[in-house]
N, C-alpha and C positions, 0 to 999 in steps of 0.2 A: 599553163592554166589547168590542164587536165589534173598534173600533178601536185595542184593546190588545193582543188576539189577534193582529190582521194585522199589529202591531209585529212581537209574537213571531214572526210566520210570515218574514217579511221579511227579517228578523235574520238567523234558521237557515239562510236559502236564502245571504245573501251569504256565511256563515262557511263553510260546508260546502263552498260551490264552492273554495275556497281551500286546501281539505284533500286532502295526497296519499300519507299514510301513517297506520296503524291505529294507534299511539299517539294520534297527532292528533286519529282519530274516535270513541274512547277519549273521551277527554276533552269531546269538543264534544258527545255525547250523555250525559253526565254533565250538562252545561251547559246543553244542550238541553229533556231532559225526563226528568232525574234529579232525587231527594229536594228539591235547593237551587235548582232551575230556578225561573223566573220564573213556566209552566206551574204547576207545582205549589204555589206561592205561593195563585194562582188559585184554583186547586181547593177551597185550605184555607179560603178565604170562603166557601163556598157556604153555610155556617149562616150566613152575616148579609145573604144574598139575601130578598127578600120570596116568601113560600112559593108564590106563584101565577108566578113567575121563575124559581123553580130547576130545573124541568124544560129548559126554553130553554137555560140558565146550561150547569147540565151536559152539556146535549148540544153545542153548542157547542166547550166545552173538550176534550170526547171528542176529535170534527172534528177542531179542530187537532190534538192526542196521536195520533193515526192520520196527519194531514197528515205531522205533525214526522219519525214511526217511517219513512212509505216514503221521505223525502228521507234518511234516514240511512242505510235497508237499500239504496238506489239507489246511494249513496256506498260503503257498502262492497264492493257487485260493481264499479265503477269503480276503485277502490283494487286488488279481488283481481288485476283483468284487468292495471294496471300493474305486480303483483309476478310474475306470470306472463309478462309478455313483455320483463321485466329480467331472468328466472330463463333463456328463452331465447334473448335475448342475448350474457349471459353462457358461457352451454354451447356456445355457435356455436363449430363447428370449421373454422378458416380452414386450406384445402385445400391453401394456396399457401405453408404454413408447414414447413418441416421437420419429418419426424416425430421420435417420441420414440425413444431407441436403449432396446432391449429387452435386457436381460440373460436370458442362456440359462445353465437349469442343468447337472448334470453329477453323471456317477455317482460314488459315493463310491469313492475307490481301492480300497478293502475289496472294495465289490459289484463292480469292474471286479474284481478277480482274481477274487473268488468264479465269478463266471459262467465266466471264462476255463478254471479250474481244471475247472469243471461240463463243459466242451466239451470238453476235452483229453482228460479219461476215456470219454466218452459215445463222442468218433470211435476209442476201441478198443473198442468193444464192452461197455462198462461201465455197468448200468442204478444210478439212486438213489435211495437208501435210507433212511427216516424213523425219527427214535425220540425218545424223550422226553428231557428237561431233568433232571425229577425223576427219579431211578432208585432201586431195592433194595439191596442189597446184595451179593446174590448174583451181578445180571449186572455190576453196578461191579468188583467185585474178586472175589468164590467163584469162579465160573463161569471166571477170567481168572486160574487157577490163582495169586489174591494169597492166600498168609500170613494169617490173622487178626490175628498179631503183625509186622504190615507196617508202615513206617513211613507210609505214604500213609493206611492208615485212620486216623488220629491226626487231633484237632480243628486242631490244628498244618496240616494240609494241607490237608483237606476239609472241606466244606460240609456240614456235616448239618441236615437240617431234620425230622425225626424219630427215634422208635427204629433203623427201619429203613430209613429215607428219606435221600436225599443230593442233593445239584445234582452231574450224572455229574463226575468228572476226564475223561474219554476219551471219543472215539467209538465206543470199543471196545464202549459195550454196544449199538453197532445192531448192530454183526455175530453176537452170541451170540442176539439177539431171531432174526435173519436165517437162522440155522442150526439154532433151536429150531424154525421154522418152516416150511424149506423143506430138502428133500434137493437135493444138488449133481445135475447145474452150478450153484457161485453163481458170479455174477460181480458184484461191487457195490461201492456207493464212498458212505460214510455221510458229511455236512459239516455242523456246527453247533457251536453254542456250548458251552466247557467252562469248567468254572467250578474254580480251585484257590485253597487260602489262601496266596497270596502277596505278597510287598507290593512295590507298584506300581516299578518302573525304569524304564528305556531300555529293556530288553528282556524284562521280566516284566510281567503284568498276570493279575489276580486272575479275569479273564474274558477269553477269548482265543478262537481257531476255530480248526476242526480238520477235515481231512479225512483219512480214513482209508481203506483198501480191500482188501476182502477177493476172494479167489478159492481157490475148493473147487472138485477134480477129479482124476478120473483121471491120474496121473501128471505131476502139477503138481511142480516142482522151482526148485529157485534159480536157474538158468538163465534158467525163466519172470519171477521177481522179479527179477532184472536186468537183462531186456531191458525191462520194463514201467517201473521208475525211469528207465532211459535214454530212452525214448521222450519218457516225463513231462519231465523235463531241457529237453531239445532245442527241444519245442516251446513251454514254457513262458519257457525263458532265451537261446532259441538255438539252430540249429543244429553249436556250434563246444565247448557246454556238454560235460562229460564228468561222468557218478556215476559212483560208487565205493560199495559198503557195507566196513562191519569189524566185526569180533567184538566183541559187546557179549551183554547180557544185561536178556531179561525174560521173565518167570514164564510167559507165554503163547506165547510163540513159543522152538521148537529145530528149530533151530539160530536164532540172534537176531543183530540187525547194526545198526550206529549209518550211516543214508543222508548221505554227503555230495556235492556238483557242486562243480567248478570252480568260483573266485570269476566273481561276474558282473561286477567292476569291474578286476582285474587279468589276467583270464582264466587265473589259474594261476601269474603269474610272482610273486605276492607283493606285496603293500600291509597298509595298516595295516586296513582291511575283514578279512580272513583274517589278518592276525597275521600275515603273511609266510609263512603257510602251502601258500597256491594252493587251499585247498580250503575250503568252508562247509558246517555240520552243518547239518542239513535236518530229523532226523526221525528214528523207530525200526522197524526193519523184523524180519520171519524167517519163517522156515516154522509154520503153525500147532502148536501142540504137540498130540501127539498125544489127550492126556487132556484137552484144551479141546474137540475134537471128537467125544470120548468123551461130554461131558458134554451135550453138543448133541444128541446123539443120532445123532449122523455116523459111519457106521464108517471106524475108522484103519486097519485093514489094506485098504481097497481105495480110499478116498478119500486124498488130503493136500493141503494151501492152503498161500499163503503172504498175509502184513496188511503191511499197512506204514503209519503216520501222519504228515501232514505238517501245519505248521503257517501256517494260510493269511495270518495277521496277517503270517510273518517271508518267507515266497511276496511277502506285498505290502510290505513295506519294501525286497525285495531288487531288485524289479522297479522301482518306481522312488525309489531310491535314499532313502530316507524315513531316518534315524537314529536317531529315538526312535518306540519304538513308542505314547507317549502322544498322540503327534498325532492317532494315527488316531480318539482316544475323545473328545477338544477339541471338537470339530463347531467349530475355527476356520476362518471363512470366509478367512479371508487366507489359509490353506495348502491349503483343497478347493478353490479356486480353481483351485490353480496343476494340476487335474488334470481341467477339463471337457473 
């Protein structure tokens, strides 16, 4: 018996030195001193040992099952220590290798104008102005001297998301929160996202941005709104840009004006950009109407403002030279690309 063990022992030592992966030791202690081993064969005679041997027998067979377990547990920290210095190896950073070329992001054309826009106003003395997404009714259109038989409150245009609830059309309702809130001087300039039911083009989109900007004061006049368009112009498209406003009409401002600048692409003399016109609509401008500051709580005989809105999506298609305004909502890298 003794001489059968030291088979067993013998065996295990030579197979085991031979093994240098954990499949391998897997299996060789299945073989070893699992269920079918030769060990456990052993074991299973001990009822045909003579009773005054079997204590001997079993201890024995223990011995070696203890012998067998640390040449195996010894084999697997040998095994572990080979996967750990393949693992670093492998990771070794050879110094003398060229490095990897790193791709650098870059602002979205949107956030480049948005911020640009954000600067333009602030170095005239213009602070900004927060409002919500979701609006009422009353500052969306009441407040904004709209008709309740307006075509814009129609499902046809707006967004409603309640009886009384709507995603705003305008930024027009930061300046009415702006007015309910504060007595003039205002000087401020509202930027975010407006939502209309439109369907999608080249140059419409159902979700688009917007900044808008109000000023309430003491003998504020069109004068004021014209030098302050032109300022915006210049530094946004150029020094060499020229606005223009013209008579138009909206519910909130009188006297009302449709903003347009010099094309940025012909400078005036006419291309297919302007229609061969030399000029591009920009936006909606006028003096606040008097009964909108009424409704603020502003008084119109010693106060008057003038708003004007511009639209930051067609600000960043014109700057750099973008055609569809769908690109900007794609998030395709082959066209953000061409703007880090």
């Amino acid at each position: 018996m003794k001489e059968k063990l030291k088979q067993i022992r013998n065996k295990a030592e030579s197979e085991l030195k031979l093994i240098t992966t954990k499949p391998e030791l897997l299996n060789a202690k299945s073989k070893i001193i699992g269920k079918k081993s030769e060990l456990n064969s052993l074991m299973k005679n001990i009822k045909d040992v003579a009773p005054e041997d079997r204590r001997e027998f079993g201890q024995l067979i223990n011995e070696t099952k203890n012998y067998l377990q640390d040449l195996i547990d010894k084999r697997t920290i040998f095994i572990d220590e080979l996967i750990y210095k393949e693992q670093v190896a492998s990771s070794r950073i050879d110094l003398t290798m060229p490095g990897r070329k790193t791709v650098q992001g870059g602002l979205h054309p949107l956030t480049k104008t948005w911020r640009e826009v954000e600067d333009t106003f602030l170095s005239m003395g213009f602070e900004i102005a927060d409002g919500y997404d979701v609006e009422d009714e009353f500052h969306n259109f009441d407040a904004l001297n709209t008709p309740k038989d307006h075509p814009s409150r129609n499902l046809a245009d707006t967004f409603y998301v309640g009886d009384d609830l709507l995603l705003r059309t305008q930024t027009s309702t930061v300046q009415i929160r702006t007015m309910e809130n504060n007595q003039p001087p205002i000087r401020i300039i509202a930027m975010g996202r407006c939502y209309r039911n439109d369907k999608m083009d080249a140059s419409h989109s159902p979700v688009f941005h917007q900044v808008e900007a109000l000023v309430v004061d003491e003998n504020i006049s069109v004068a004021n709104l014209k030098d302050t368009l032109n300022i915006f112009a210049k530094t946004m498209f150029g020094k060499n840009t020229k606005s223009r406003i013209r008579p138009h009409f909206f519910p909130f401002t009188e006297p009302s004006a449709e903003i347009d600048i010099s094309c940025v692409n012909c400078g005036g003399s006419g291309c297919r950009i302007c229609k061969n016109s030399g000029w591009l609509e920009m936006g909606g401008a006028g003096m606040v109407d008097p009964s909108v500051l009424e409704t603020c709580g502003i008084d119109p005989e010693k106060y008057t403002g003038y708003a004007f809105g511009l639209g930051i999506d067609r600000i960043a298609m014109l700057k750099y030279n973008i055609p569809d305004i769908r690109v900007l909502f794609e998030n395709d890298l082959r066209f953000l690309k061409q703007y880090r």
